[in-house]
C-alpha positions as CSV (number, residue, x, y, z in Angstrom):
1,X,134.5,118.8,102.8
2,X,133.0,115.9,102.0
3,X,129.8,116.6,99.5
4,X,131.8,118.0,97.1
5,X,133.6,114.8,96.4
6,X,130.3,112.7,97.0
7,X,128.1,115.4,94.0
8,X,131.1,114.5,91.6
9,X,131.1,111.1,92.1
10,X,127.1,111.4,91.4
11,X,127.6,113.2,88.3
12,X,130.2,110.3,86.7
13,X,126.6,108.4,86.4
14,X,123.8,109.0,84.1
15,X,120.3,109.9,86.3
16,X,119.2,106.1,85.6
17,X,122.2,104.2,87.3
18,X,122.0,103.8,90.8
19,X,125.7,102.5,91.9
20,X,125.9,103.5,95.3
21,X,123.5,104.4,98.4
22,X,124.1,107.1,100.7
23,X,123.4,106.4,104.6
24,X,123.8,107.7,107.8
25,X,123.8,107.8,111.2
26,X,120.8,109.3,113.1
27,X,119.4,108.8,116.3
28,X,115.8,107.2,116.7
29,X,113.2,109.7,116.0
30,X,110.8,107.9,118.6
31,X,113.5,107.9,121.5
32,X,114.0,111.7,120.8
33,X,110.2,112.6,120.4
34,X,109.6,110.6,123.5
35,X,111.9,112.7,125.6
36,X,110.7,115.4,124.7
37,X,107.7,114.6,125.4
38,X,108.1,113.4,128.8
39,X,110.4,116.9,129.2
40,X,107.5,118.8,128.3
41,X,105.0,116.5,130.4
42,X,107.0,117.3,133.8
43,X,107.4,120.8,132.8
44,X,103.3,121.4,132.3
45,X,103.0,119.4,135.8
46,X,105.2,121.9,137.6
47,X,104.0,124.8,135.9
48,X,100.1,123.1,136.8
49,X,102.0,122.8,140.7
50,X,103.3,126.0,140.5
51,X,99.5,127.8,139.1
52,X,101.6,130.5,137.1
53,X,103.7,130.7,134.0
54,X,106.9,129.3,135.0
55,X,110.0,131.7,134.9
56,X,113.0,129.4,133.4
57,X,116.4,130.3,132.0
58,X,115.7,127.5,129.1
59,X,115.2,127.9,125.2
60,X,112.5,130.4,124.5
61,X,111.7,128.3,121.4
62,X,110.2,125.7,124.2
63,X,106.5,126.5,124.8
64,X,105.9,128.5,128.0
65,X,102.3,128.7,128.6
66,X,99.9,125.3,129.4
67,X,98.1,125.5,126.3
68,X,101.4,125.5,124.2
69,X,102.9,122.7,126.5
70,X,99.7,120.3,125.8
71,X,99.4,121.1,122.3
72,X,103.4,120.4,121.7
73,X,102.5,117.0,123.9
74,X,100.0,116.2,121.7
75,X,102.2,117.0,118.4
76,X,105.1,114.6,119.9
77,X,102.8,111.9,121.0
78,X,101.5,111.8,117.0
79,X,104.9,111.7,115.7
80,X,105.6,108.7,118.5
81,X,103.0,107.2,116.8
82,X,103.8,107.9,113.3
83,X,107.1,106.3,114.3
84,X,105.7,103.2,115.6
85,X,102.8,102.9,112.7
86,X,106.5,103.4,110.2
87,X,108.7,100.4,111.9
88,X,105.3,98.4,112.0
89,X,104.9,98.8,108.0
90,X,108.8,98.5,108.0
91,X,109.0,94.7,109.7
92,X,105.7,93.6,107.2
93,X,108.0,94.8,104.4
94,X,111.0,93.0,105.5
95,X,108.9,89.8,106.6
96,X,108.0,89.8,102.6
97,X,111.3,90.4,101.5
98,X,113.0,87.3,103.7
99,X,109.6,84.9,102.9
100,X,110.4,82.4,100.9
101,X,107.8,82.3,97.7
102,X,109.6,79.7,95.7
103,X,106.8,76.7,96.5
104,X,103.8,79.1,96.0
105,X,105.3,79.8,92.4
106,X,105.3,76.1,91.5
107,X,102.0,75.2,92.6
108,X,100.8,78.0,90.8
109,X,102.7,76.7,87.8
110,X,102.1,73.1,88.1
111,X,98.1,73.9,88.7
112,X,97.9,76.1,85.3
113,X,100.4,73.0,83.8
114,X,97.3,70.8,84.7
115,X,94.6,73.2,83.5
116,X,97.0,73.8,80.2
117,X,96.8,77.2,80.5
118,X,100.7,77.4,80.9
119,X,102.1,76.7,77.5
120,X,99.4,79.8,76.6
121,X,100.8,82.4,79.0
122,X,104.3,81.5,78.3
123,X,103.4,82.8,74.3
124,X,101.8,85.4,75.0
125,X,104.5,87.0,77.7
126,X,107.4,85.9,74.9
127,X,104.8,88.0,72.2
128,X,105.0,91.0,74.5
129,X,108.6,90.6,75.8
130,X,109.3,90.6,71.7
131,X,106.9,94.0,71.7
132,X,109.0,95.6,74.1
133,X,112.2,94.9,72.7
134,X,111.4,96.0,69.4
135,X,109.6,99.3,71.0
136,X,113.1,100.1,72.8
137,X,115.4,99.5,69.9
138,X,113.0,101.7,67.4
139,X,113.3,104.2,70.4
140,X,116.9,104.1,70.5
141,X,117.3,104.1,66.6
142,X,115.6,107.1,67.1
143,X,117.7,109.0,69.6
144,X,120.9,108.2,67.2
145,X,119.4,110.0,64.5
């Protein structure tokens, strides 16, 4: 009911605009890998208890025998981890998003002020700011024609 209204509302804009973000919902991946996990972990200790492949009136997409039981284990307990390995790369990002980099920006400048290197760099980034421009106005000459 919805997507249809959300694709048209994509289409209004061009494939280089971005004027809204889609989210969502969801459940955390590790909570739900976890369980499972621990599901599949009590499971493998009964059927180990029990010394047979245990009868159960469960999914038969669920692994039934010990070595499927470990091996799905060992596949959850690498996605836990891929999880954890994700939110640790996801807090570094967001601590260098919130850091403030403002006074390492003017010591840099004031130290290449004092080694006069400054006024030199400024030129040359205005030279090939002018380069660019000129490159993107031939370009769009070119698409009018």
């Amino acid at each position: 009911m919805v997507k249809p209204v959300i694709e048209q509302r994509m289409q209004k804009y061009s494939a280089e605009e971005i004027h809204f973000n889609l989210m969502a919902i969801v459940s955390d991946r590790k909570l739900v890998y976890t369980r499972e996990k621990e599901k599949l972990e009590r499971r493998l200790a009964a059927l180990q208890g029990q010394g047979d492949v245990m009868e159960t009136d469960e999914d038969t997409s669920q692994p039934q025998t010990e070595d499927d039981m470990k091996a799905a284990i060992s596949r959850l307990q690498i996605q836990v981890e891929h999880e954890n390995q994700k939110f640790q790369k996801y807090k570094i990002e967001n601590i260098r998003r919130k850091h403030n980099y403002l006074p390492l920006i003017m010591e840099l400048l004031q130290v290449l002020a004092k080694e006069g290197q400054l006024v030199d760099l400024v030129e040359k980034a205005r030279v090939k700011a002018e380069v660019k421009k000129a490159e993107k106005e031939q370009e769009k000459s070119k698409e009018k024609k």
